[in-house]
C-alpha positions in Angstrom: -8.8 20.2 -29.2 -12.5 20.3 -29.1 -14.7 21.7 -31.5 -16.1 25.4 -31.6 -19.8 23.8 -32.3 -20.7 21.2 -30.1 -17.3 21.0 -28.2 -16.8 17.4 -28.7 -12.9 15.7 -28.7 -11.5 16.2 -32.3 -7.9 15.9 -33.3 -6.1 18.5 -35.7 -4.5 17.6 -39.0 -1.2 18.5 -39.9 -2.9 21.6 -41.7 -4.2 22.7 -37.7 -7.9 21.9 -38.9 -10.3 19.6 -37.3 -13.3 17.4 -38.6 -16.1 17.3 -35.8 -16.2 13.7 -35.0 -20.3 13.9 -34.0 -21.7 13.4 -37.4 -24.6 16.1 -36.0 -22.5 18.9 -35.9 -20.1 18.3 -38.9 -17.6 21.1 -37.9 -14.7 21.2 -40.4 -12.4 24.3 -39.7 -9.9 25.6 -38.1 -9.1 24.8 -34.4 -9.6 27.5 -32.0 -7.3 28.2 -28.9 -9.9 29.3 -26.9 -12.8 27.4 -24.7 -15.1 28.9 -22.5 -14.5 28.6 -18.7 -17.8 27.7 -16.2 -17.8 31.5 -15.2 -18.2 32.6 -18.7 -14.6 34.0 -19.6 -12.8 32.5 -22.2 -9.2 30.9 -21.9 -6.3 31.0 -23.9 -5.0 27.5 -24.4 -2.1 28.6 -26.4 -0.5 30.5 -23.2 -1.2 26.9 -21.2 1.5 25.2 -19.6 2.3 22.0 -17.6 4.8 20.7 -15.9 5.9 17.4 -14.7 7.0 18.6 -11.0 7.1 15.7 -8.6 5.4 16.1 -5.6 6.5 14.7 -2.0 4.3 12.2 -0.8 4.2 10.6 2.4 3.6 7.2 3.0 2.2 5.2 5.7 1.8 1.7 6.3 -0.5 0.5 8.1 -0.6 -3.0 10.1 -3.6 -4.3 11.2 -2.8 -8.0 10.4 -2.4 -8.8 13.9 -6.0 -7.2 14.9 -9.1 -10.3 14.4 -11.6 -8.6 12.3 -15.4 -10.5 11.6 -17.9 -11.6 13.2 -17.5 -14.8 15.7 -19.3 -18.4 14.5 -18.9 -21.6 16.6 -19.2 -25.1 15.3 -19.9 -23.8 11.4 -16.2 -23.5 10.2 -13.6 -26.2 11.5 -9.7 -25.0 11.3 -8.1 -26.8 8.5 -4.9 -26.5 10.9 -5.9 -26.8 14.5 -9.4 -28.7 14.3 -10.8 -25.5 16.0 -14.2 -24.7 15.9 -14.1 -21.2 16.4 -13.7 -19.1 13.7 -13.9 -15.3 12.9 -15.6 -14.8 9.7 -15.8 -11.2 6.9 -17.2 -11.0 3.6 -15.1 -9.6 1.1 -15.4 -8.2 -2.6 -12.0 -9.2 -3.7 -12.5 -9.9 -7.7 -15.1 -8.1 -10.2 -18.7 -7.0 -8.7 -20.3 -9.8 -11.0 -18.2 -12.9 -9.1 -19.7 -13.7 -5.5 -18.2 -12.3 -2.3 -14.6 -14.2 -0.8 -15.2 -15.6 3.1 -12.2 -14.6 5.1 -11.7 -16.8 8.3 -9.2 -16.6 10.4 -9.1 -19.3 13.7 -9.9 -17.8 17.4 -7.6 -20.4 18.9 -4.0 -20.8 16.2 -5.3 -17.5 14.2 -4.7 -19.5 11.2 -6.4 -17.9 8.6 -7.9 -19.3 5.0 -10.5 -18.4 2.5 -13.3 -19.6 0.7 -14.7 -18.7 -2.2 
């Protein structure tokens, strides 16, 4: 329910009255049914429904793992498995924004891949 006033989140008691939760407002009353819609009109919550219909979904998987994806760099990465010197190389964000990017190399010659972080 939200409240008639201020139309913040408030919960009913088991009497069907709510208690603004914003201490600015201080609603206490009965919960109305009603809200306004963005056009104006009001609706009638109490004639709501929902249902819990499950939807087909289509799924598709993709494979890219065989295609080589970064940029190129000779002579600064060596292949842990091949001793190669050629290695494709992508920045990733793969943990929280505030950790530092993962290095994604993958071998021109074995395509070995490994990562650095």
């Amino acid at each position: 329910m939200f409240c008639p006033e201020c139309g913040s989140l408030a919960f009913p008691d088991t009497s069907g009255n709510i208690k603004c939760p914003n201490y600015k407002c201080g609603y206490t009353g009965a919960a109305e049914n009603k809200i306004t819609g963005t056009d104006g009109t009001e609706i009638d919550l109490s004639k709501a429904t929902s249902s819990s219909r499950v939807e087909e979904r289509k799924y598709e998987v993709i494979s890219d793992s065989d295609s080589v994806r970064g940029v190129l760099t000779t002579d600064t990465y060596i292949c842990p498995k091949c001793d190669g010197r050629e290695a494709y190389a992508e920045l990733r964000q793969t943990r929280a924004s505030d950790e530092p990017e993962t290095r994604i190399l993958t071998c021109k010659n074995c395509s070995h891949g490994w990562r650095e972080y």
